[in-house]
Structure formats: C-alpha cells, structure tokens
N, C-alpha and C positions, 0 to 999 in steps of 0.2 A: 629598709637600709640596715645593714648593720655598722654603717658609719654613722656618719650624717652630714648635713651640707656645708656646714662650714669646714668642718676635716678636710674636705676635696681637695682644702688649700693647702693640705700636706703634702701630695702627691708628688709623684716624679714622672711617673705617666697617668693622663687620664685617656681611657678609653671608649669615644662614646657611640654605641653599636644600636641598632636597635630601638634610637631614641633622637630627639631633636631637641637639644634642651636649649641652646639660642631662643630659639624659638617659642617653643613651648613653657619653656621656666625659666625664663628670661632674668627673673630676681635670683636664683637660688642659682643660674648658669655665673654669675658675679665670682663663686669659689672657683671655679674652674680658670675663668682670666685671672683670678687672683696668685693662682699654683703655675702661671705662666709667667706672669709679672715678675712676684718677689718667690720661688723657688726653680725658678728657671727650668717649668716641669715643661712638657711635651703633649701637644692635644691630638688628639689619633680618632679620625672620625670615618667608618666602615659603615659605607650608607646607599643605595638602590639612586637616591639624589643627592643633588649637591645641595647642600641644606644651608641655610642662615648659619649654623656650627660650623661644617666644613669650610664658609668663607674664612672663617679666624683657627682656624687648623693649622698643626704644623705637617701633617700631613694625612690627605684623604686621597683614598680607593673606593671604587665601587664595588658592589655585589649584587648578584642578583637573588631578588626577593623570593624568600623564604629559604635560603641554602646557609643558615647563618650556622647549622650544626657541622658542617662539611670543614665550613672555616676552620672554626674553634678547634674540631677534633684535630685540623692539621695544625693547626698553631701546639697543640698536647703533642702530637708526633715528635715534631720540631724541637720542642724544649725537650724531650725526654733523651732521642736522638743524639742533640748538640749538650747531654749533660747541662742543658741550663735551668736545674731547679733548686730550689733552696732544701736540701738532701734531708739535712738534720733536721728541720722541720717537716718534711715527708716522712724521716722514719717514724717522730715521737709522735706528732700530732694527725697523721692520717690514719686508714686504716687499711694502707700499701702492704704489710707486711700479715693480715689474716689470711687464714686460709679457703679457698672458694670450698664448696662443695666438691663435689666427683663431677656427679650428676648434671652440675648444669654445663646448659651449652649455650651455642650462636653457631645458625646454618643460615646462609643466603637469607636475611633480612629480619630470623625470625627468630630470637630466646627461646630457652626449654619452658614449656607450659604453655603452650600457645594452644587454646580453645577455637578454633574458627568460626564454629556454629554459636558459638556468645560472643564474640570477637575480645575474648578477655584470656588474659595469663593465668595459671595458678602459677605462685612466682613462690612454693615451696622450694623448686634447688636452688633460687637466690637468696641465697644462706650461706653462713660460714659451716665448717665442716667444725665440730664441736666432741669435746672429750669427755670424759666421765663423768664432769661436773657440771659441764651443758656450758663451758666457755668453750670460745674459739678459738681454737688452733691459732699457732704464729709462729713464722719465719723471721727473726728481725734480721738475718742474711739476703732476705728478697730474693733467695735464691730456689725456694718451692718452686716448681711448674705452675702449682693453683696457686700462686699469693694472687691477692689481688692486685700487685705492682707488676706482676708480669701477664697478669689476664689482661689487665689494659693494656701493656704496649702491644700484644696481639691484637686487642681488638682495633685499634687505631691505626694498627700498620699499613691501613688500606688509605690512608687519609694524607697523600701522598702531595706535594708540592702541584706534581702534574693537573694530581685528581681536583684537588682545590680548584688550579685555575680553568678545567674542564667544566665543572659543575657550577663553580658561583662565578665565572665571568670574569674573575678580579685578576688580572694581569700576576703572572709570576715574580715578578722581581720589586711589585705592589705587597702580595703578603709575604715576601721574604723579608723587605721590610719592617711592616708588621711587626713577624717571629722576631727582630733581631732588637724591636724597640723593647718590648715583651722581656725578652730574654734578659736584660740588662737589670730588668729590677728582680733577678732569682737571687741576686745577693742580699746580705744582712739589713744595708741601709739604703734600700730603696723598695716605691711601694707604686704598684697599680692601681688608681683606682678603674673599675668597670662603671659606668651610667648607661643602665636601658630603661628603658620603656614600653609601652603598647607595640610597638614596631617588633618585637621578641615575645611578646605575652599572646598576643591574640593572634595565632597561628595553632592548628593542628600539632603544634610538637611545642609548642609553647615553654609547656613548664623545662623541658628537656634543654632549649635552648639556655634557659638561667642554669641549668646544673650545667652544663658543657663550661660555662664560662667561672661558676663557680668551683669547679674540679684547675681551671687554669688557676686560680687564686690559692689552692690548696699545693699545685706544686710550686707556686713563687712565693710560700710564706706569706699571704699577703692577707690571710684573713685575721682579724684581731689588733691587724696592727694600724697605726694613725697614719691616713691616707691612703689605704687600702679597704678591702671591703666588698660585699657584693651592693651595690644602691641602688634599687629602683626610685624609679621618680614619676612618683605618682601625677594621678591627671589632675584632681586638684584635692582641696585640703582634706577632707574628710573620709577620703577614700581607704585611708589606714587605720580608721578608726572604725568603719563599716566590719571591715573584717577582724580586726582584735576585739567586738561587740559579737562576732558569732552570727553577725545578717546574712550570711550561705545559709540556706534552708538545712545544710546536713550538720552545721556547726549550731555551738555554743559559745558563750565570751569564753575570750582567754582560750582559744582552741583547742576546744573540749571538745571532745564529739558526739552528735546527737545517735543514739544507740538505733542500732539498725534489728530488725525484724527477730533477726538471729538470736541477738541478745536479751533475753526477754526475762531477765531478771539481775539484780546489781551486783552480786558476784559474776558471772557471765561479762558482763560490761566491764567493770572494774578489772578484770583477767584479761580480757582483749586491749585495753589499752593504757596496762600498768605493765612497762616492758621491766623485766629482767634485766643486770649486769652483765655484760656479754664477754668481759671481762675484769677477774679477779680485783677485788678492792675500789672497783670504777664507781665516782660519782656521778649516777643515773637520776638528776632530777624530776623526770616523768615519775622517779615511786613515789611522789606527793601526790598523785593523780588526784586519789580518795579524800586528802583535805581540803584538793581544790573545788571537787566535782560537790561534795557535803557540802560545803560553805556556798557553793550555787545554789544548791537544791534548798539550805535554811534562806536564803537570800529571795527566791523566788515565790515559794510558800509557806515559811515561817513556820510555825507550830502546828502547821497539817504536813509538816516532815519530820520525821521521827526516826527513831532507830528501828523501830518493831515494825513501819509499812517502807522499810527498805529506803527511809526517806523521800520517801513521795516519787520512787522512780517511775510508777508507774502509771504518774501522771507524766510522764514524758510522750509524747510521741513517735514512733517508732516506722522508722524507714524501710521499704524494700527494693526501694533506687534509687538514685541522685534526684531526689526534685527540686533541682536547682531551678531556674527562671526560664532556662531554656526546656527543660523537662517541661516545665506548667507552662510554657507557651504551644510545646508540642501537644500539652494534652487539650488545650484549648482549642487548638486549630481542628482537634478530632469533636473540639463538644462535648466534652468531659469535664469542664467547670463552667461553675454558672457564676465565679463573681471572684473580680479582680481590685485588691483595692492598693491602688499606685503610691507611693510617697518618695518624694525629690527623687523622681527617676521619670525619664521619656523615652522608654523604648523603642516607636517608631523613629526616633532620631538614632537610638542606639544602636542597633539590632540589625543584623545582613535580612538579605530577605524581609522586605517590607510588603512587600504584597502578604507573605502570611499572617503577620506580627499584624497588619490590618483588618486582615481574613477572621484572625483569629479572635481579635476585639469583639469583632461584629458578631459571633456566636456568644457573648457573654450576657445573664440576663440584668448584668448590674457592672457598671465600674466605677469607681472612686479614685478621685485624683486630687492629692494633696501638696502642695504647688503655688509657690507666692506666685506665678504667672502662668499663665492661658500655655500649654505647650500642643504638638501636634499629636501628641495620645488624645489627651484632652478632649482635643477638636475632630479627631480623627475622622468620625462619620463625616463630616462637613465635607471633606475632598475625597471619600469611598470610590467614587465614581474614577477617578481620576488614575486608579490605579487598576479595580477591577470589573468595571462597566455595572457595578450592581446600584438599585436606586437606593439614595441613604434611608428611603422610607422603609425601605422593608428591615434595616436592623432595628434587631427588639433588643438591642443594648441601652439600659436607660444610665446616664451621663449623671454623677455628682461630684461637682469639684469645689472641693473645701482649700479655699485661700488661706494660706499660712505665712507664717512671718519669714522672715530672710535670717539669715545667719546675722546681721549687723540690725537688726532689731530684738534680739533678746541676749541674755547673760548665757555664758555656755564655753566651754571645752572645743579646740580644733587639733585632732591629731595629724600631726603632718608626715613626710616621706621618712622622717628621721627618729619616729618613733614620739616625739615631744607634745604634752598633753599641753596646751599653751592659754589661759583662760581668756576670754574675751569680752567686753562690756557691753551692752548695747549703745548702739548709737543714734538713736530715734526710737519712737513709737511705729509698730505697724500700720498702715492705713487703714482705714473704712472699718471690712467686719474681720479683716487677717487676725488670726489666733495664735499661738505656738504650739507646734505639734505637739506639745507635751499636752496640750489643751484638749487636741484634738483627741489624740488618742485615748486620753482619761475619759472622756465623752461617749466615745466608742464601748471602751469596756465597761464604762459602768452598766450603761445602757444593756449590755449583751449580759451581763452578770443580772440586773434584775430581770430581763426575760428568760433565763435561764431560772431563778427562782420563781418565778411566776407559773409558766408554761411550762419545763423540763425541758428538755432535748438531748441530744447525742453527745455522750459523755460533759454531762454537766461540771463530774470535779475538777476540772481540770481548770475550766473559770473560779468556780465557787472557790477552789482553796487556793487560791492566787492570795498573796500579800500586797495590801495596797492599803500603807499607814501613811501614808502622806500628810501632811499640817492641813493642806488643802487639797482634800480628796478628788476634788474638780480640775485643779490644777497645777500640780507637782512642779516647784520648780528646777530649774536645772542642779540648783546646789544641793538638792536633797537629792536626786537622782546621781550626782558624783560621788554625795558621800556613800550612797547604796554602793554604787562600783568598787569603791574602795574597799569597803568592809568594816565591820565593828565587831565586839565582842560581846558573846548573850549571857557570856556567865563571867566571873571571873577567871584570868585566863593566867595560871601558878608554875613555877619551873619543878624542876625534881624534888628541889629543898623544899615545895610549897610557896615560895615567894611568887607576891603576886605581879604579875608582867604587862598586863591590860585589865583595866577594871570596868566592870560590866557595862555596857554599851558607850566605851569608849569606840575612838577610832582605831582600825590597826595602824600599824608604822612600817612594816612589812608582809608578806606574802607568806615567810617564816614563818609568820604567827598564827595560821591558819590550821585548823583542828580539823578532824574527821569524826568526832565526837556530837558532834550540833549546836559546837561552845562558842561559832564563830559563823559568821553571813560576810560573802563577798558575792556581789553581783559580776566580778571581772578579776581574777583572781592578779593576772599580772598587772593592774592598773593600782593593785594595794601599794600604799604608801604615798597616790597621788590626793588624800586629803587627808592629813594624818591630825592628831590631838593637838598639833603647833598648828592647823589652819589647811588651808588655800593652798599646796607647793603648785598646783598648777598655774597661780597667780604673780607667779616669785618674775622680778626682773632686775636679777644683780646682775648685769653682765662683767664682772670680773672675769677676767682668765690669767690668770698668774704664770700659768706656764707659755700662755704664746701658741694654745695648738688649738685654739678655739673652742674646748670643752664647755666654757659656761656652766660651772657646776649649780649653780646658782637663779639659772634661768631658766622659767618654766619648770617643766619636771619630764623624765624621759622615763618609758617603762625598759626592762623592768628597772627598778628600787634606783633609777635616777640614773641608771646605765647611757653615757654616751656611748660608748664603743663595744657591740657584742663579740664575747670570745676573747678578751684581753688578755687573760692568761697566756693566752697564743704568743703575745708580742715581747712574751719574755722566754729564756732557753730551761731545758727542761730542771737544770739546777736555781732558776728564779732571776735570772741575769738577762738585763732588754737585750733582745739580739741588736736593737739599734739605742743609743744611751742621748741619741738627740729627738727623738720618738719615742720615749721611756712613758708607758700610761702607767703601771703597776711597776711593782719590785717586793721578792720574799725580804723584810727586816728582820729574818732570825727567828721573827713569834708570829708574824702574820703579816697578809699582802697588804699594800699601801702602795698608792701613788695619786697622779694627778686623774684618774677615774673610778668608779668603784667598780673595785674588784668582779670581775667575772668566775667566780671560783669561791672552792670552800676553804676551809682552814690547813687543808691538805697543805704538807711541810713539801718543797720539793724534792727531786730524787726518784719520785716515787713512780710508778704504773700509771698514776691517774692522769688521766687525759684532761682539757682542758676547754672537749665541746659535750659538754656536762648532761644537755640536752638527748644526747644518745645513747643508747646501754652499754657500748663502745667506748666514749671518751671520745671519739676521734673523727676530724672529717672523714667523709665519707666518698673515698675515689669510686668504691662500689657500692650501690642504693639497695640495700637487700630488700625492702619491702615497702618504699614507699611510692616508687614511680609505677605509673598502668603501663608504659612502652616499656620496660627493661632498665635492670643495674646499670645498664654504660647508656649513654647518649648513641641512638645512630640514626643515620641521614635519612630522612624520609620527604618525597616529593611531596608541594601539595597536595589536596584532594582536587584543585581544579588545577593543574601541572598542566603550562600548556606544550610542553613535550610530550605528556603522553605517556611517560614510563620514566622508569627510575634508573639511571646509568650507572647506580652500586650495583642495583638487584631486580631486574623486571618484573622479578614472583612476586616482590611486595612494594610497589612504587609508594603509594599511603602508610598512615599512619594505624598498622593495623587494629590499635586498641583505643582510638579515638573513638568518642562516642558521637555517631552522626545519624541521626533520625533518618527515615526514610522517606520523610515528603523535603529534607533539604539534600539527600543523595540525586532525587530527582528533578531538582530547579538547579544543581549546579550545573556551570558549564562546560565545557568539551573543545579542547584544543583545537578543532577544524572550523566551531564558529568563533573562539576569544583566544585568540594566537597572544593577547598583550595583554601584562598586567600591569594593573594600577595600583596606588597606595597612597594613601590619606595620611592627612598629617592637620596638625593643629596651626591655626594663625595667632598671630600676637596680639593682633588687633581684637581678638574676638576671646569670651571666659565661655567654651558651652554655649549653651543657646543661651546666656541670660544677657550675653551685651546685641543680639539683635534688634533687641526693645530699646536700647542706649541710640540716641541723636547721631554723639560724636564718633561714635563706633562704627554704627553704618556707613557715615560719610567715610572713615578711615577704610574700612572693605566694604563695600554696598552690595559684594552679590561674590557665588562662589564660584569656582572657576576649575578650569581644568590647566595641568601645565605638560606640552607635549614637548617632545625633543625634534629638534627644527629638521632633522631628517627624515623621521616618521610624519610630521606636520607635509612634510612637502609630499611624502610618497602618498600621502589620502589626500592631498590638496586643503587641507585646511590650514587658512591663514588667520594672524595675530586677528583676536576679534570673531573671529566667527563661531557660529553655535554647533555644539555636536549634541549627539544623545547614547545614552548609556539603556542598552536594551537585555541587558542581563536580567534574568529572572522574569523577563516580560514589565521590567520598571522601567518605564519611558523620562527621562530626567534630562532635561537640558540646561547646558552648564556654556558659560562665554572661556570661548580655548583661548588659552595664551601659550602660544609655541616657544618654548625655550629650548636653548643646549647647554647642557653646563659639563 
C-alpha cells in the first residue's frame, strides 16, 4: 500500500477490482463502509462475480476474467479524451512531458526488442531521448510527437468504449459509468482509492495490471494524497514482510538485488543498480544504494567484510535466472535437486498444477517441512496414488517435519498491507516439542557450520564467515533479530564538524545514518528506525490522531522512518500549497516540510525541478516504465495463456503474454479452448484463514467442505442441480467439489 487501511476512510471513491475485500479482509473492509458512512464516498466493485463487496456496492459490473488491462486502458482513454485529469499534477509530478526515444516502437502486439527465440525484450529504446549531459529531453507544452503524454494517448486509442465492452463483457453504459465516477475525483479535492488483490496479481500480465491502474492514479492526482493511493491487500499478515525481508530467491532485505552472473564484481553491481539523475538537480534516493547494500553486507558477516575483499561480495551468490520457487519446482520436477526444505508455506495447496508440484516432491532425496501443523506437502506421499497412479513405496523422498510455534506463541514483529511493523506478545507456550523457528533455524546452521569445519565442502566461506553473535547462539531471540534489522553503529558515527551523531554500537534512528564506509550494519535498510536508542517503536500504541485522517503517528511504526503516506509531497502544489487544505498531510513553512505525516521529501525549498517520487532518477511517476517492466513501457491487453477464445481480438499475432515466463512441462498440461470453453476463479472464505482453520471445530462446522458456485443457466444447460457433485479434470486432477448453482 502506499496508503493504508484506515486512510480508505478518506476516500470519495473506492475502487475495488481485482479483490474481495468483504470477504476476504473483513476487518480492514470496516475503512471502506466507514468512507461510505461519514464521507458519503462511493463503493465501485468490477468483478467476474457478485461478491460478498459487491452486495454493499454503490455500484457493480461484471467483467470477464482476465481483461482487467482492456478496462483500465479504456478508463485512461476516457479521462484523457473528456480532459478529465488533474493537469497540473500530470505536468509537475509525471513524466508526461519527456521525451521517448526515436527508436522505439509498438507493431500488432509487440514493443521494439522483442527477442522471440528467449521470449524476452532488450528494452534499450525504452529510454528517454537524452542530451549532452545524459538528461532527458522535455516538452512541458506536451506538444513533442515523442513526449511521453502523447505516446500514450496513441497507444490507448485502441481502448475504445466499443472495444472494452467487446472483450471484457462489461456492458457499455456499466463502464461509462465507471469513467464518469472515476472522472469526478481528477479535481483538487477529491481522491480514489483503488483496492486489489490476487484476483490482479496471479495472472500472466499481473504486475501490468497494478501499473495500468496505477498510471489511472497518476492522471487523477491521486497518488500521495489521503485517501488515494495504490493498496494491495494482502492475503494475510506477513506476506509484506516476506518481501521487504528479500525471501524472492533474486532479492535481498530492503530490495536489494541479489547480483546476477553478469556482475561479478562490486563496482559492476553497484553500477547496475546505482541509477543516475535523469533529470537536472532531481532527488534520486536509489544513490544510497552503496550505504545500504555495505551496511547489509557488515550486517551479514561482520568483520569477514571489509573494504579490501569488496566487502564480502563475493560471498554472495550469483544468479543466471530467476530461481524463484517456480524455477526450483520446475527444476525438481526434471531431478535436479535433491532437497527441499519447506518453512510456513504448502505448496501443494498453493501452486496450479498439482500433479507436478506432487511429481516433483517425489524425486526429492530429502524434504523438510517446518510447520506448527501436519499440511498436504508434508503428507504428500500419503495420497500420491490419488493423483498419479504411482505406489507411495517406491518414493525415495524421506519426510522430516520439524513442528514450530505459531505466530501467537512467541514475541515477534507482523508487517501488514500498510506497510506497519506492529510488535506482538506471545500468548501461550508452544505445545509438546514445538520450537521457534528462530530455534530451528540456529540448529540447522550451526550444525551445517560445524560439518563444514569438520569435513570441508563446496564453498565453505560463505557459512564459516556468516555472523552469528547472538546472547544465545542456540536460540536468537526475536528482539535481537529486530534490532539486527534495524541497524547499529560499529564506529562512531561524526557529522562534517566531527560532532558525534551515533555512538559506537548504538542503534540507528534512521536509514540516513547509514555509511558505506563499514561504520554502520543494517540487516533491512528500510526497516532503520524501527528499534531506535528510545526502544521498541514497533511496540508503541498511542492511538492519537489529532488531525482526524487516521495517521496514528504514534502507533506501531510504518517503514519507511514512520511514513503513513508514500509520495506526500505529491499532495501538495509544486509551490508547497495542499492542492486539498482538508487533506493537508505536509506543507513547505518557509524553512522546511511539516505536517500531520512525515514528510516524503528532502529539504528541497519549492519552486524547484525536483520531483516528489524521489525513488526514481526522474522525480516523477511514471506514465512510461523505461526499464522495469518484462512486457513493455505501456500496459497492453494480452489473452490468457489458457484463453478460452483462442486468440486475441486486438492482435491474433500475439494472443499471450509474450515475455511471460512459462516452463514447458506447464505449456503442455495447459488447457485448450475446445476441451475448457469455462473459466473458473477462486476466491477466499470468511470462514476459513488458509489451511490453518480446517483443523478449528467451529470453522468446519461454519464451512465443512469446498464447493463450486455455477450460474443457474450454465447449471441447467449441463444438468447439474444445487447439491450435486462435479469433477475438475484439468491437468488430469480428478477433484470433486459439492456444486451450488447460483445467478447473481
């Protein structure tokens, strides 16, 4: 999020696409009736079903599943079209007014760089066209051919009222609609929020669809400001904390990136992703990289990093393709690893294609599974047969599942949707032999660090010069492990006059304070400041809000340095003045920002060049993605991979998503429009957290078994009535589910 959930209740529209938050986040859905209640906002719910949200809707249309890019780009048409954007805020704060390249293009489905035989871009002409000094060119008339404000109304112009209601299903005068609720908050003081979820994420064009919706947000002013914002909402609590921890196999905390093959030394690394000012005088936060990436690297292995061994880079290991989970399941299923060790994850539950993800178990010669409960990885061999006729005798996968505590049996930190690091006490003992994985893990490595002294093995430094000072080397507890995240000082840490600022293994207080020198160790560079020399902030619960907009400055702690609202700057006019003064988070006073959040910005006076999404080398959202999307700068429409049309009604040449990455034993278990004409889509119960309430009495009894829900027309045309069983024979998975025929 770059809001957070109580903000929601700022809104004037909320938008919720993509997501079921009724239903799903039931507790944190409360902002949303709240913005209905007392700001007399508007619920807009764009959904394949009629959802538990769309009953409390002011109003819902449908669409059909997976066209959510088709929409959005006609909703960008629409507002561009009917001049309904917030202007002033598109000229200073985007980057509507650079200029494209020459070079690049879009032909019939497919950006300039397009590789076929890698299925990947070289997205070199997605660049700005740059001048002597290596800034970018700029039009602020928007009147260049190449700005980038007039490359997108081209490329959108196809995304036509007609085309919309052709491809996604959704009735014409449903997303005119839509465009017209949409439209109304491109003024000063009104704000959209967007809420999606999985329903937008876990699609072939996934991340595309969050930037289509986040480009709407950039022409309606609506990022930075209170009750606006882009907000995912996550599946449950810790899932925001997985990924600002660096647990993607190609990541590091604090979204660092784990250096690929290429880079094979730390200037090399540091050059690749230390970007450059793209324009004059612009405050480029990424040029911290090197303070951040040092103070990881002291943080990791302490005094076997150094200046003179590059600081321990290379003890890093080094990538030459995504081995994300999906990668190390595809290499599994080929017999290419011999040992999987699981922690609070159950992929067989997770993961399409279960026959492989079974398959591919069964060739392991070891799995470990860490898990305060029995789940179906765990168990897997037990029901082998059941999917692929094989005897469970013959897997040589030998089973060890190490029982760990629960989240409400030990002291610990939950990051939730909103970015809030929130501390948590325990509330019981674990049972029996349950340990905490903090237990666990320390057991593991030490174990692997004395056989590594012992025995030797393949690349031993990389254990051996690990740091592990822990008070109790056996068992780290979580407040030593927060404060590692946070950071401390290994030297004294002195301003220009010398005066000293942090004294030697103090805590830091912010991210600021972070050295490239080796004076400083931070385990999660933007999580500095969540255990500072006053204590615990992640334990703090003032709930004060003075101003009435639900900030809570006082509660918990939010990364980064306590940030309710990312991009705040944004919410005020490029001379320091709130475009809205009852929405007011910041305000320049003459000598520096102040308001009811902290400031998203440097000391920079206004007036100036500098932009206000600091993040970027630009300054400025970003209507064109120069380098970081695999599919192209602009969002565009691409069918499923299992489209049960058959082809793409923009572009038949390229129906898919050409630079999606799709294995070849899942290219060949998908299905084919002539046997699966109907798609399905999953969604969350209320009754149910995950697999952990199936184990719960009262849960069961609440939903005892899962179900399918048809539409009482389809229901009738295959004769299946309320109560009866069907079966789901995709991929050769035989699964029968009790149908309940609904129409909504």
């Amino acid at each position: 999020m770059t809001n957070h959930w109580v903000d929601i209740k700022n809104a004037n529209l909320i938008v919720v696409m993509g997501g079921n938050a009724a239903e799903a986040h039931p507790v944190g859905f409360r902002w949303a009736m709240e913005a209905k209640i007392h700001n007399n906002a508007k619920l807009i719910v764009i959904d394949p079903r009629f959802t538990r949200t769309a009953s409390v809707a002011d109003f819902y249309t449908p669409i059909r599943s997976g066209t959510d890019i088709v929409f959005l780009s006609g909703v960008i048409l629409y507002l561009i079209t009917h001049e309904k954007i917030h202007r002033e805020y598109v000229e200073a704060y985007t980057n509507a007014s650079l200029i494209v390249r020459e070079d690049f293009s879009f032909d019939d489905g497919l950006f300039s760089g397009y590789d076929a035989e890698n299925r990947q871009y070289d997205k070199t002409t997605w660049n700005y066209e740059l001048d002597e000094n290596g800034y970018a060119k700029r039009d602020k008339t928007l009147t260049h051919p190449r700005c980038v404000w007039n490359r997108l109304k081209a490329h959108v112009s196809r995304y036509t009222p007609d085309v919309v209601t052709d491809i996604c299903g959704t009735p014409k005068e449903d997303f005119l609609k839509v465009c017209e609720y949409l439209a109304e908050t491109s003024v000063k003081d009104k704000t959209t929020s967007f809420l999606y979820a999985l329903g937008w994420t876990q699609h072939s064009t996934g991340a595309q669809n969050i930037r289509t919706m986040a480009m709407i947000q950039l022409l309606l002013g609506n990022i930075g400001m209170a009750g606006g914002g882009i907000n995912a909402l996550r599946g449950h609590s810790n899932i925001q904390g997985l990924t600002d921890l660096g647990l993607l196999s190609q990541s590091l905390p604090g979204y660092l990136s784990l250096p690929s093959e290429k880079q094979r030394d730390l200037q090399t690394y540091l050059q690749a992703n230390t970007p450059k000012s793209t324009v004059p005088g612009q405050v480029n936060y990424w040029q911290h990289y090197p303070k951040f990436f040092v103070s990881l690297m002291k943080s990791f292995y302490g005094d076997h990093a150094r200046q003179e061994n590059d600081w321990g880079f290379d003890l890093l290991p080094k990538w030459d393709k995504p081995y994300d989970v999906l990668q190390y399941f595809d290499m599994m299923s080929q017999g290419e690893v011999n040992g999987y060790l699981c922690q609070g994850f159950n992929p067989i539950a997770s993961f399409p294609n279960k026959n492989k993800v079974v398959a591919a178990l069964s060739k392991l010669k070891f799995l470990v599974t860490v898990d305060p409960l029995s789940t179906e990885t765990s168990s897997f061999w037990q029901n082998h047969g059941e999917f692929n006729d094989v005897d469970p005798a013959s897997i040589q996968t030998e089973v060890f599942r190490l029982p760990c505590c629960c989240f409400a049996e030990e002291n610990g930190s939950i990051v939730n949707s909103s970015r809030w690091l929130q501390w948590h006490w325990k509330g019981a003992d674990a049972p029996g032999e349950a340990i905490g994985d903090g237990e666990i893990l320390a057991g593991i490595f030490k174990r692997l660090r004395d056989l590594y002294r012992e025995e030797g093995g393949s690349a031993p430094e990389q254990v051996l010069s690990m740091t592990w000072d822990y008070l109790d080397p056996d068992a780290p507890t979580p407040e030593e492990v927060a404060q590692d995240n946070n950071g401390r000082a290994l030297a004294d840490l002195r301003d220009d006059n010398g005066n000293v600022l942090v004294k030697k293994g103090q805590q830091l207080s912010s991210f600021a304070q972070l050295r490239d020198d080796g004076n400083t160790a931070s385990g999660c560079w933007i999580f500095a400041g969540s255990w500072t020399p006053a204590g615990n902030q992640m334990a703090r619960r003032d709930n004060a809000d003075p101003s009435g907009m639900g900030n809570t400055l006082g509660w918990a702690w939010a990364w980064p340095l306590n940030r309710r609202i990312l991009y705040n700057r944004a919410s005020a006019d490029p001379l320091g003045n709130p475009w809205d003064a009852k929405r007011q988070l910041i305000a320049w006073d003459g000598d520096k920002w102040r308001g009811v959040d902290i400031p998203d910005y440097s000391n920079a006076a206004p007036g100036t060049d500098v932009g206000p999404f600091i993040m970027q080398p630009e300054g400025m959202g970003r209507l064109f993605a120069i380098d970081k999307m695999a599919e192209g700068p602009f969002p565009e429409y691409y069918e499923p991979f299992e489209t049960p049309l058959g082809t793409n009604p923009l572009h038949p040449n390229v129906v898919s998503n050409p630079a999606a990455r799709v294995f070849k034993s899942d290219f060949e278990a998908m299905g084919k429009a002539d046997k699966f004409p109907y798609v399905g889509t999953t969604y969350r119960l209320t009754e149910h957290f995950h697999f952990w309430t199936k184990h719960a009495l009262l849960n069961a009894i609440a939903q005892p078994e899962q179900f399918v829900e048809i539409g009482e027309r389809l229901a009738a045309e295959k004769g299946i009535k309320q109560g009866d069983t069907v079966k789901s024979c995709h991929c050769n998975l035989k699964t029968s589910f009790a149908a309940l025929p609904r129409i909504h």
